[in-house]
N, C-alpha and C positions, 0 to 999 in steps of 0.2 A: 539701366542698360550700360555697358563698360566695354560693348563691339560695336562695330559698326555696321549696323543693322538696319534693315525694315521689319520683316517680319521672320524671327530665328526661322519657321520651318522654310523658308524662302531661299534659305541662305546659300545652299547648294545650286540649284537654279540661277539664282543672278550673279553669283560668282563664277558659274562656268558659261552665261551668258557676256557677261565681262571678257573671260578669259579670250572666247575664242572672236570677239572682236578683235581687240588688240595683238592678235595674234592672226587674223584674217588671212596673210602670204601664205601662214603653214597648215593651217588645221580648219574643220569645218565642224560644228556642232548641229549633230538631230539631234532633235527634242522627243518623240515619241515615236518609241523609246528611245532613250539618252544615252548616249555615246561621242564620244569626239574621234574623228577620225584624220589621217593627211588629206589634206587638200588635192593632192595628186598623187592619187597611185601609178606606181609601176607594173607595169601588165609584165607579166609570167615571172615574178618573184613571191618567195615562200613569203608568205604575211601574219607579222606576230603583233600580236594582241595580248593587253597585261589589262590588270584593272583591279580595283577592293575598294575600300571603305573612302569618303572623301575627309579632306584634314590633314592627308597627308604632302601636301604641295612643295614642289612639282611632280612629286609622282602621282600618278602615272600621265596624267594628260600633257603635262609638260614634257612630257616624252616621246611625244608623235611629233616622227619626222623624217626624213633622214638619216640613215642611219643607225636608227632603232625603231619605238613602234611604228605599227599602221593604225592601229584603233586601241585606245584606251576606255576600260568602261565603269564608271565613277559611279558608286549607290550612295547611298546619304554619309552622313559623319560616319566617321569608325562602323560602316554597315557594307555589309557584303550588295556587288550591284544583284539584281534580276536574273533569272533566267532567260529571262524572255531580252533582256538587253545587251547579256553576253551575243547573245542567239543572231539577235542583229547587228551587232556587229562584226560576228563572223562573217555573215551572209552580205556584208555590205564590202568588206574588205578582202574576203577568201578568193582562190582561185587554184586551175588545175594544178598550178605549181606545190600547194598545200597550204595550211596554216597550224604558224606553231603558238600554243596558250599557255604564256608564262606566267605562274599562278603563286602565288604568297599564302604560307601555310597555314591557314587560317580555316576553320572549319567549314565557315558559309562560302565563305570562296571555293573551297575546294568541292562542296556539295553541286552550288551551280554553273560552277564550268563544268563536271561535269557532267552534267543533265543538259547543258548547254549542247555539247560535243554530241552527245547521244541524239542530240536532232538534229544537228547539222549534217547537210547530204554534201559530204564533199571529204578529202582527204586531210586529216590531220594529225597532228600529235601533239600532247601537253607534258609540262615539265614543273616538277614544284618546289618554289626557293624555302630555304629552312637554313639561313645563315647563324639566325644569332643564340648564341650559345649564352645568352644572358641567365634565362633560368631556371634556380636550383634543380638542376637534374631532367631538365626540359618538360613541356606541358606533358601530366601526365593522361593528357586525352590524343594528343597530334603529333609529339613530340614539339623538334625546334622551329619557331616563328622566322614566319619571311620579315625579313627586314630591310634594310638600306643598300644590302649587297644586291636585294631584284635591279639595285640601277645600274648595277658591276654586269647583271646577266647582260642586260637589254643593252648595254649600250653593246657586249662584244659581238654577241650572238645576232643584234640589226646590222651589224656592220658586213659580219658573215653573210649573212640573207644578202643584202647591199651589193655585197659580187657575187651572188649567184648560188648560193649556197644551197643544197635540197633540202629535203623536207629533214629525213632521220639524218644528214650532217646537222644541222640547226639545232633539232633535236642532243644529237651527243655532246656539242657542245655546249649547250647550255648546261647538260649534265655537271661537264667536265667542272666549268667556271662556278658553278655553284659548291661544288666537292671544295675546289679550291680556295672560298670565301668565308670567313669566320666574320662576326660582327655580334657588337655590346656596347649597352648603355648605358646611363646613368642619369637621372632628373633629380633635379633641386627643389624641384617643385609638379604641381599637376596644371592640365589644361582644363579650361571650359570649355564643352560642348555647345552649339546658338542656341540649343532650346534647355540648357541648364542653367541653375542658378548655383551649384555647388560644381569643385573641380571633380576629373574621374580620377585624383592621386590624392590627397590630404598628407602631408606631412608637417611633425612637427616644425617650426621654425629653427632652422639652422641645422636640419636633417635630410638628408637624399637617400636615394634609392640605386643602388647596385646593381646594374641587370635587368632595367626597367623596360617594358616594351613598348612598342609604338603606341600604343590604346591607354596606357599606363598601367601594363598588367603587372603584377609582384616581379620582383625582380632575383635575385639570387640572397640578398639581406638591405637591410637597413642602418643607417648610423649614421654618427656626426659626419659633418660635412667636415674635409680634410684638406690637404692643399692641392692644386693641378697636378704637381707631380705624383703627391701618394695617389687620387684616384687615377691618373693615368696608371700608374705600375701595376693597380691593382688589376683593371680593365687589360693591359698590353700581357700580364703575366697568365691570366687565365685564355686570354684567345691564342697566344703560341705555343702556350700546354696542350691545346687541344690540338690547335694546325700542324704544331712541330714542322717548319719548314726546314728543307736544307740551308745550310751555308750560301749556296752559289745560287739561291735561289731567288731573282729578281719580284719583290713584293711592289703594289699598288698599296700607297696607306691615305686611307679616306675617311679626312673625319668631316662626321654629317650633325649636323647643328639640327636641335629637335623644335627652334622655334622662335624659342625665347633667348637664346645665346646670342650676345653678338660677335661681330666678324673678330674682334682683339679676341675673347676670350677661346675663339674655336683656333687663331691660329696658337696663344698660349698653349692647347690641349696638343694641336702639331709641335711644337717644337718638347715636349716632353716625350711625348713617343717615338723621334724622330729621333730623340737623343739615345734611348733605350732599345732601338733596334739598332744603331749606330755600337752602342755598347756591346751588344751580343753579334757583331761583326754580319747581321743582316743587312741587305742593300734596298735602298728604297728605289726602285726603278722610275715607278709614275707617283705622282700624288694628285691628289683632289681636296680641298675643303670648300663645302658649300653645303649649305641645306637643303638637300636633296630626295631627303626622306623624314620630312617634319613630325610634329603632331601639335597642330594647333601653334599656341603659343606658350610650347611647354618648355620650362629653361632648364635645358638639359643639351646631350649630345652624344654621341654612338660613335664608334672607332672601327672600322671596316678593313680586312688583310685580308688580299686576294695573293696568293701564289700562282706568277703568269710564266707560262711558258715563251718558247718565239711566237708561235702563232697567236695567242692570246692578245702580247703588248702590240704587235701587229696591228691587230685589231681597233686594242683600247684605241691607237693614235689616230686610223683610218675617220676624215673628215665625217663631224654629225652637224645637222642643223633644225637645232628641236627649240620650241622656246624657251625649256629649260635649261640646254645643254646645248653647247656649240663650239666647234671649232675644227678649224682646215677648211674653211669655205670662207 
């Protein structure tokens, strides 16, 4: 054994047993069926709910809070949750104001939110992230994977909710900010799963993956491993082909650490990108580096560019108090 473990199927359970100890001021965890929710809701605010496979920490549970979710709904490693535990955590958190379910595009996910929604008696709407443009030519089942940009949605779109915001604004906006957010990755290597004994990535030695997804799905190619700058170039060159942002147009640049990277080397990845939007007379408005959409302890790292309008950055800056995310409070 090489984790820290009792029992691998357990792992999910006393980790989010853990979690929402130490975290007791902000969130409360049910157990049957499992979901994390705030500690304190606000009565007649729209209530957005996010959730997928667990692994990926802090998302989505470190996410409930202020300022973005109300309920996050965590099913095993890399596994879409329940229907039945989406279900309750609507019904736990919802209310006549509505509830918006922002969903990562992922096939199980997307199956039981919504079957989820189909039985929930109350007003809602769901919205589904597909940032990353990692690969080749995107899933040819779903198209593009949600990835590191659902924390770009959540944090704007709770902020939005936050003041007041209705149900279909909540809704459009999250549209808007997901249109606006490109993201891609890159791993050195794969994670282990608690109940594996092989990784879900295998690469050669001194070989990475281009494009690689959060679960470690293929990615756009394979090759030697290169220096920060060239995979930076290569990562920042295909996300602004796609995004094509204007000139005047104030970027958020978010690089998310998949695990196993540490804090030198995610900010090395920042100042290479920093430098190459700098050179193409782009302006970095906000920035972010933090692992905020992991997998496991996989060493690697994804580059996120959101194009924010005024109401957007508005937003991003509008105080959150999650325990994964914090600040203005």
């Amino acid at each position: 054994m090489t984790k820290f473990l009792n029992r691998p199927e357990d792992a999910v359970t006393e980790s989010l047993r853990g979690f929402a100890r130490a975290h007791a001021d902000l969130v409360h965890l049910e157990d049957q069926p499992r979901f994390v929710r705030r500690k304190t809701l606000t009565p007649g605010k729209v209530a957005l709910i996010s959730g997928g496979g667990s692994g990926h920490d802090p998302m989505h549970a470190g996410f409930v809070g202020r300022g973005m979710l109300d309920a996050a709904v965590p099913g095993e490693v890399f596994s879409s949750p329940s229907t039945e535990q989406i279900l309750a955590a609507a019904e736990a958190v919802g209310s006549d104001a509505g509830l918006l379910c922002i969903i990562k595009n992922y096939a199980g996910d997307l199956m039981n939110f919504e079957m989820a929604m189909e039985l929930y008696d109350g007003p809602n709407a769901s919205m589904v992230v597909q940032d990353d443009v990692g690969a080749a030519g995107g899933s040819a089942t779903v198209g593009r994977r949600g990835v590191a940009g659902t924390v770009v949605v959540e944090k704007i779109v709770g902020a939005f909710a936050e003041q007041g915001g209705d149900l279909e604004g909540c809704r459009l906006l999250a549209e808007s900010v997901a249109a606006a957010t490109r993201s891609m990755g890159v791993a050195l290597g794969g994670c282990r799963v608690p109940t594996s004994e092989k990784p879900n990535l295998e690469l050669p030695l001194g070989e990475m993956e281009i494009g690689v997804g959060i679960h470690g799905e293929p990615g756009r190619r394979r090759g030697p491993i290169t220096s920060a700058d060239a995979i930076v170039e290569e990562l920042m060159e295909t996300l602004l082909a796609d995004m094509q942002p204007k000139a005047a147009t104030p970027l958020l640049l978010f690089i998310n650490g998949l695990g196993g990277t540490p804090p030198m080397e995610q900010y090395i990845l920042y100042d290479a990108a920093a430098r190459i939007l700098d050179a193409k007379g782009l302006t970095v408005a906000r920035s972010i580096v933090a692992p905020l959409c992991s997998s496991l302890e996989m060493p690697g790292a994804s580059i996120t560019l959101t194009a924010l309008d005024d109401q957007m950055l508005a937003l991003w800056d509008d105080p959150v108090h999650t325990p994964g995310l914090r600040w203005g409070v």
